[in-house]
N, C-alpha and C positions, 0 to 999 in steps of 0.2 A: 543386885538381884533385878532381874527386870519386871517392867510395870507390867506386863499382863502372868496373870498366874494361871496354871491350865493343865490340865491333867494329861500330856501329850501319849500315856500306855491307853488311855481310853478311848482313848479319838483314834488311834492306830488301831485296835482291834475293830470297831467299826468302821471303818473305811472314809470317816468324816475329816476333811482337812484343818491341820488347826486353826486357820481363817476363819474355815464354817464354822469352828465350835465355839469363839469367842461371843462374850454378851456386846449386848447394845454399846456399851462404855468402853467395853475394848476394842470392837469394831471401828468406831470413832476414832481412837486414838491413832489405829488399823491408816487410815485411810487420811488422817493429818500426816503421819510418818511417809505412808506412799506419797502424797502429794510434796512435802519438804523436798521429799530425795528426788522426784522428775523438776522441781522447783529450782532445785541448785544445781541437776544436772544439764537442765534448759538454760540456765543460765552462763555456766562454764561452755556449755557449745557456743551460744552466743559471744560472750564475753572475746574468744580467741579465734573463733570460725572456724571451730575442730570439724563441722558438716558441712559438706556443700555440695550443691547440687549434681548428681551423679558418681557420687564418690563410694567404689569398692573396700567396706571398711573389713580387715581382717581382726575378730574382736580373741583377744588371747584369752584361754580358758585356762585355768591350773587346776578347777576342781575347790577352789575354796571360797570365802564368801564375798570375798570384794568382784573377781570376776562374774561368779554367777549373777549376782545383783548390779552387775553393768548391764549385761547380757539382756538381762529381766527387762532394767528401762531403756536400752535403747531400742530394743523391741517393740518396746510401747510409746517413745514418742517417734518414732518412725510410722506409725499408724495413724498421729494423728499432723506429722511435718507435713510442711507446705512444697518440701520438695522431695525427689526420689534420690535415694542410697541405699546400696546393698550390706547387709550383714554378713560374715561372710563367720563362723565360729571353727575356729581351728585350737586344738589340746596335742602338745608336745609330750608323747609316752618315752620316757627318756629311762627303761626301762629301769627302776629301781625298782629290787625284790618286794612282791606281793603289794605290787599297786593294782587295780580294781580296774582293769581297762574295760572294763561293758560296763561302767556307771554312765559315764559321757555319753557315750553313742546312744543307750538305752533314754537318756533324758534328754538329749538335742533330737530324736529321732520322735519323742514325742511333742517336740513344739513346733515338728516341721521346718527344725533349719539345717536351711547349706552347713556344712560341717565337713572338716578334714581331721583326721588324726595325723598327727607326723612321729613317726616310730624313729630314733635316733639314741643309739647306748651312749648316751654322756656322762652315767652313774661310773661304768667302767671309770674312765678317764678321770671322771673327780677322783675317785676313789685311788688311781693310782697316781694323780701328780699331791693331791693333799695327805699330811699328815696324820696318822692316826691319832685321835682325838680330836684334832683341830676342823673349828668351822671347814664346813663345805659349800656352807649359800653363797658368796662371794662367787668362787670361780662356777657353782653352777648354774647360775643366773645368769653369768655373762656368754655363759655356752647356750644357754634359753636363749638368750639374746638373739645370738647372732645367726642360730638358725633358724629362729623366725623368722627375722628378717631375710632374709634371704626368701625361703619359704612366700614371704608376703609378694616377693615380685614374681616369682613361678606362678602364681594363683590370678596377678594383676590386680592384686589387691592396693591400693593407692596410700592407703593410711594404714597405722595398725593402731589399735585402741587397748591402752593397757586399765588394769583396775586398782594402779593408786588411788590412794583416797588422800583426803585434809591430814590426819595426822602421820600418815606415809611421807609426804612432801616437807610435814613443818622438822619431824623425826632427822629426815637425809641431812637439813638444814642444819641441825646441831650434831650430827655426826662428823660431818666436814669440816665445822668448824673446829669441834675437841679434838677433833685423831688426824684431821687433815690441811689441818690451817687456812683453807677454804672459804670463802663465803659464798655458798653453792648449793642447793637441792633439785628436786625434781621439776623441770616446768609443766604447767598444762599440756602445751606444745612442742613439740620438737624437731628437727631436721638432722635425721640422720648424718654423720661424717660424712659419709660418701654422697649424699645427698639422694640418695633412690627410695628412703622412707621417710615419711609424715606421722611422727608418732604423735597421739591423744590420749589423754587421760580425763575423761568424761565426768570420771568421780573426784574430782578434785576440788571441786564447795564441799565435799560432804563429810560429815565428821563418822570414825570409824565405828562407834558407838550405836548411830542410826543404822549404817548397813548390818552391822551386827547381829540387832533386832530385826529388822529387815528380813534377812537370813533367815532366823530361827524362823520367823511366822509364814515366811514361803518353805519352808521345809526341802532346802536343796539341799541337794544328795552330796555334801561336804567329802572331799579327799584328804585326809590328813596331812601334811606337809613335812613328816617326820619319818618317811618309809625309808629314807637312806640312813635312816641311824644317828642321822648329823644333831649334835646338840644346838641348840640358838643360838641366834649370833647376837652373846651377852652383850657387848656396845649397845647394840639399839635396844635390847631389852631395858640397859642403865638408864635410855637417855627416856626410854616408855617412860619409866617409873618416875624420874625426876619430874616429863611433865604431867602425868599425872598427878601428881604430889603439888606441883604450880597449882593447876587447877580445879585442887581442893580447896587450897587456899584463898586461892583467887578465879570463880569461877571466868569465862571469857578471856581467860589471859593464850591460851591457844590459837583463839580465833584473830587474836591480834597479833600474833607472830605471824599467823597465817597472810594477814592483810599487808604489814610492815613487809612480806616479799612483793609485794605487785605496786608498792609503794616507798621507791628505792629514790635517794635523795644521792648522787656520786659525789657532788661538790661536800658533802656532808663524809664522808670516807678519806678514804686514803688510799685509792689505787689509782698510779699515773695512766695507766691503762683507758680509764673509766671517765676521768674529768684530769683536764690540759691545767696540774698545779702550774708549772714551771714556766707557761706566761703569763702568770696572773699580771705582774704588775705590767708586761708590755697593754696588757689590755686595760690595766688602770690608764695609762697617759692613753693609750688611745680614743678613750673615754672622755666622752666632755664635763660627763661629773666628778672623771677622776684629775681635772686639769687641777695642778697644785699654784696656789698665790707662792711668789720667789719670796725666799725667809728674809727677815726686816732687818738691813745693815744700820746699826745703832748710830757707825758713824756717820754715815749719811745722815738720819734723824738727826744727829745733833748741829751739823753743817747748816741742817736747811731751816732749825729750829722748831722742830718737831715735838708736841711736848707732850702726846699720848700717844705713844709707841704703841698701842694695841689695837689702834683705830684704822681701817683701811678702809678708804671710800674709793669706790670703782664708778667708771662713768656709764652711765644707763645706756643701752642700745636702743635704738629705733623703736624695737620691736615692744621693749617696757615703758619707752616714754608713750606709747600707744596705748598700753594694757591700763598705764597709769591714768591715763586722761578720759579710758572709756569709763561712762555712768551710762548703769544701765536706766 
């Protein structure tokens, strides 16, 4: 249940926003929340250099609450950055029956932003290579995909800014791993294949729970993400609940999956790919710590009359009979 409670039919017939109608205590909490999310989302641009100076960012809208709440802050720390980039808000209408095409236009047109719609029937196309009943997020997201991108270099737009969030990324991570044998998710950053897009994910400190709240209390004009009929794609829904269920248990255990990807140890793994197993031991002898003493011939010890076989005295170099005789 969320922490602010609020009568949102009474605030709509008065035309009061639910922001305005919150008390003192909620207000507060209001403006900790606001500041967290530009906190960690200042921080993720920093972190990777998802901004920089004169950069054309094409920011993807879908209509639901992670993108609108990108949308929101980078709006607002571009008012107060230190350098110039443009926003640039494009929403892929990919015609599936009775989607709400004048929400978008009608609310980017009231913030006064650059804005494109791109008209593209990709429902057709899912609908006729996927099975009936079977998930359609898969291939329709990859059909999103590819026509944005595209889209982003018609416009000149340099980067495109998607609105994953923290448990979008940690989510992918164990999907890959169960179904895919992977150890894989989303990065902050990315370089297209072909290399002509710079993809950002600005929301990627932020956990999905805050933009959530976030959402409700800016009252964005939410699109459902269900108008193609597609049921959810139960994997990630399984892998939702398990970590949820983690982090009932154990609250912060998400945030440390989240950390343990930006904190990859490869010698620690097992992918020849990633760390050079197969010369370890050439780099042992090439090593002067790995130089080995040759193993002790008994008969020789007893030749030379040797009578503690486990003693080996070595003669000092220059450099310790130095070390040895300095007093400080």
């Amino acid at each position: 249940m969320s922490q602010f409670s609020s009568d949102k039919t009474s605030t709509e017939s008065s035309n009061i926003s639910l922001i305005d109608s919150l008390n003192k205590a909620q207000q507060l909490e209001f403006n900790k929340l606001n500041k967290r999310i530009r906190r960690n989302v200042g921080k993720a641009i920093e972190d990777y250099t998802m901004i920089e100076d004169g950069d054309k960012i094409m920011v993807c809208l879908s209509g639901g609450k992670d993108s609108y709440a990108m949308l929101d802050i980078l709006l607002a720390l571009r008012k107060s950055a230190p350098i110039h980039f443009d926003l640039v808000a494009v929403n892929m209408d990919q015609k599936q029956p009775g989607f709400p095409e004048h929400i978008l236009p009608a609310y980017l047109e009231s913030l006064g932003v650059d804005f494109h719609i791109l008209e593209k029937d990709t429902y057709s196309i899912v609908k006729e290579k996927v099975p009936e009943g079977k998930t359609t997020c898969a291939l329709c997201s990859r059909l999103r995909r590819g026509s944005l991108y595209g889209y982003a270099e018609s416009i000149g737009a340099n980067k495109i800014a998607l609105g994953h969030h923290r448990d979008d990324i940690v989510e992918t991570l164990f999907l890959n791993m169960f179904y895919g044998a992977k150890l894989k998710s989303m990065p902050p950053k990315l370089l297209s294949d072909d290399k002509k897009n710079v993809v950002i994910r600005p929301l990627s400190y932020c956990k999905e729970s805050d933009i959530a709240e976030f959402a409700r209390l800016k009252e964005f004009p939410i699109i459902p993400c269900n108008l193609c009929g597609s049921q959810e794609n139960l994997q990630r829904q399984n892998i939702k609940k398990m970590l949820t269920d983690w982090e009932t248990e154990q609250p912060g255990r998400s945030e440390n999956i989240f950390r343990s990807i930006a904190n990859i140890a490869p010698s620690q793994l097992a992918d020849n790919d990633l760390f050079d197993f197969k010369s370890l031991q050439q780099q042992q002898e090439r090593s002067h710590l790995g130089e080995r003493l040759p193993l002790f011939n008994l008969d020789v010890a007893e030749a030379q009359d040797v009578d503690d076989d486990t003693i080996i005295e070595a003669t000092a170099t220059p450099q310790e009979d130095a070390v040895q005789s300095f007093q400080p």
